[in-house]
N, C-alpha and C positions, 0 to 999 in steps of 0.2 A: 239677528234672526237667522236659524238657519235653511238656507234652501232648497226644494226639495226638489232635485235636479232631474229626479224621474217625469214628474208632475212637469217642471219646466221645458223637458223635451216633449211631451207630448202635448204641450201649448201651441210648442212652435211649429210641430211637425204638422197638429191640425191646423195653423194657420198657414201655413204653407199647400196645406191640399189646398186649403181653401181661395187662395190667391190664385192658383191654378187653375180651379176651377170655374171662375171669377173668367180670366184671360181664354179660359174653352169657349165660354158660354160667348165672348166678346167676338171670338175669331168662329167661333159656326155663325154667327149673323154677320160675315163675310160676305162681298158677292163670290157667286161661283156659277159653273157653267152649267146651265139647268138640260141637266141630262135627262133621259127616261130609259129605265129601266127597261128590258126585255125578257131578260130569263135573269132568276135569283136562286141560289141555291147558297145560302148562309152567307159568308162573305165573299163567297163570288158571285161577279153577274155576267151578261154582257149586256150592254149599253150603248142606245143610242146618243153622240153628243152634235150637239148645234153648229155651226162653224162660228169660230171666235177670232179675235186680234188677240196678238200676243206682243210682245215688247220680250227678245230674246239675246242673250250673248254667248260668246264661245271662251271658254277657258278652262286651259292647258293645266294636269294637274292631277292628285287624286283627284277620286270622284267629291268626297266631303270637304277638300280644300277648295275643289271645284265650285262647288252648290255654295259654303259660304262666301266666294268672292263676287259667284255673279249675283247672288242675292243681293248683296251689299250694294254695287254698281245697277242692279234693276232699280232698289228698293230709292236710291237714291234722284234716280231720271223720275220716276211714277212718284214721289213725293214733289219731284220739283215743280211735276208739273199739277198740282195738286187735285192724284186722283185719288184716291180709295184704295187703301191696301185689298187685294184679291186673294182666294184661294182656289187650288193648291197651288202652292209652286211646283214646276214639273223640269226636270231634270233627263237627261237621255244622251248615249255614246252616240247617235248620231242614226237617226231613223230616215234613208234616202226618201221615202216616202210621208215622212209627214211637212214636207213643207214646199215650195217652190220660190225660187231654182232649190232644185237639191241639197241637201246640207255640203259639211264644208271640203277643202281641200285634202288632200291624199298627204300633206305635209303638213297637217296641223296634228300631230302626233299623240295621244292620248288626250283627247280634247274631248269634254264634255258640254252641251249645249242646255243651258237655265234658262226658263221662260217664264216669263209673268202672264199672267192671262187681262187683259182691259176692259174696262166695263165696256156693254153696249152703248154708253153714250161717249163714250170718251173717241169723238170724231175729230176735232180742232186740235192734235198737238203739235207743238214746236217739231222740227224737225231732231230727233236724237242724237246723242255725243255718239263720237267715233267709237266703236265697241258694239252696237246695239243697232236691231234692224228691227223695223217693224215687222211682222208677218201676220198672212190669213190664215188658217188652218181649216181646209172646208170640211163641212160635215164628214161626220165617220164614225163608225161603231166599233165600239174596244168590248175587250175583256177587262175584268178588272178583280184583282185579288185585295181586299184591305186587311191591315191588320196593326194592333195597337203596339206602342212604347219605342225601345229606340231602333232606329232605321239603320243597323250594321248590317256592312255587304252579305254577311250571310243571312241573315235574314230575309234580304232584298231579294238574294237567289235563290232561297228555299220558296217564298211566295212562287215567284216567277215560274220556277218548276212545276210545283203546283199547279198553277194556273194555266200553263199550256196543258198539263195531263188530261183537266178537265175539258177546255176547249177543245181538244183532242175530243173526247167522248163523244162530244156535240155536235160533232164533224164541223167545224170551224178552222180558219185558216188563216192562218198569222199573214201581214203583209212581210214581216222582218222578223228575223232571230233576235234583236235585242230590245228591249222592254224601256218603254219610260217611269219615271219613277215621279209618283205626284204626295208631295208633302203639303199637310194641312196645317200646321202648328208653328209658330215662332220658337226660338229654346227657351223661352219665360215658358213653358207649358213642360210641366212634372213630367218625365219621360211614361212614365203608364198614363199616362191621357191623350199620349201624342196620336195622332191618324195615321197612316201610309196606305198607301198604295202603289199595285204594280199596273202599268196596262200597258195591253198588249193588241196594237191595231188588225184590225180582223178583214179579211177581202169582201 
């Protein structure tokens, strides 16, 4: 029989949306941090968030060599301790203002900082392996730029740009010059389905 190879590509290609979309639908009924909205204007807002626990590590590195090592080492400690995979993971060069004590040393040199966000119930755990601190992040209000598919540095920083232009408009005012960066999607998720986000903490 012969086969008809056109027919058999778009089998799989739909079954592939389709598993993607499958893994969307699994990972938006994720918890995440129930923010509320303030000002919307398409894909940007600004936004009020909650204060949250995070389970956070520092590693040295590109930024994407960065994101997947600490994911790995997060995803690892928040399974052991069996919590609930969270979203987004949020990623950032080093914001002296969103954490206390301050972020990290003057000699951790191209060091980027991964954070898992914790449920609110997640109060009893073990204390974490070396690498990883717990933190609060108290309430605060971001800007926030999303936008879909894969999350290359330029992309990151055309959002970002963006993003302040606008808050600029608003008369809004960044606590820092550099942006954290919050991912919604595992790589099992078709790159045009993915989330990102830019946010940018505001005074």
């Amino acid at each position: 029989m012969k086969l008809n190879w056109k027919a058999t590509g778009t089998i799989a290609a739909s079954a592939l949306v389709g598993l993607g979309i499958a893994y969307v639908l699994r990972e938006k009924a994720a918890p995440r941090p129930n923010w509320r909205v303030l000002v919307s204007d398409g894909d940007l807002q600004i936004r009020s968030y909650p204060a949250v626990r995070v389970a956070e590590t520092i590693i040295a590195g590109p930024r994407k060599e960065a994101l997947n090592n600490g994911y790995r080492l997060l995803s690892s400690y928040v399974l052991g301790e069996d919590l609930p995979m969270t979203v987004p993971v949020l990623q950032d060069a080093g914001n002296p203002m969103a954490s206390d004590p301050p972020l990290f040393d003057d000699e951790v040199e191209g060091a980027w900082r991964v954070r898992f966000i914790l449920p609110d119930d997640a109060t009893d755990l073990d204390p974490p392996p070396e690498g990883i601190t717990l933190v609060e992040i108290p309430a605060r209000r971001m800007g926030a730029a999303t936008f879909h598919g894969t999350a290359h540095d330029d992309r990151l920083q055309a959002a970002a740009d963006r993003l302040r232009g606008w808050l600029s408009r608003h008369g809004e005012e960044c606590l820092a010059s550099e942006p954290e960066y919050a991912f919604f999607n595992s790589p099992m998720i078709p790159p045009p389905l993915r989330r990102n986000e830019v946010l940018l903490a505001l005074k």
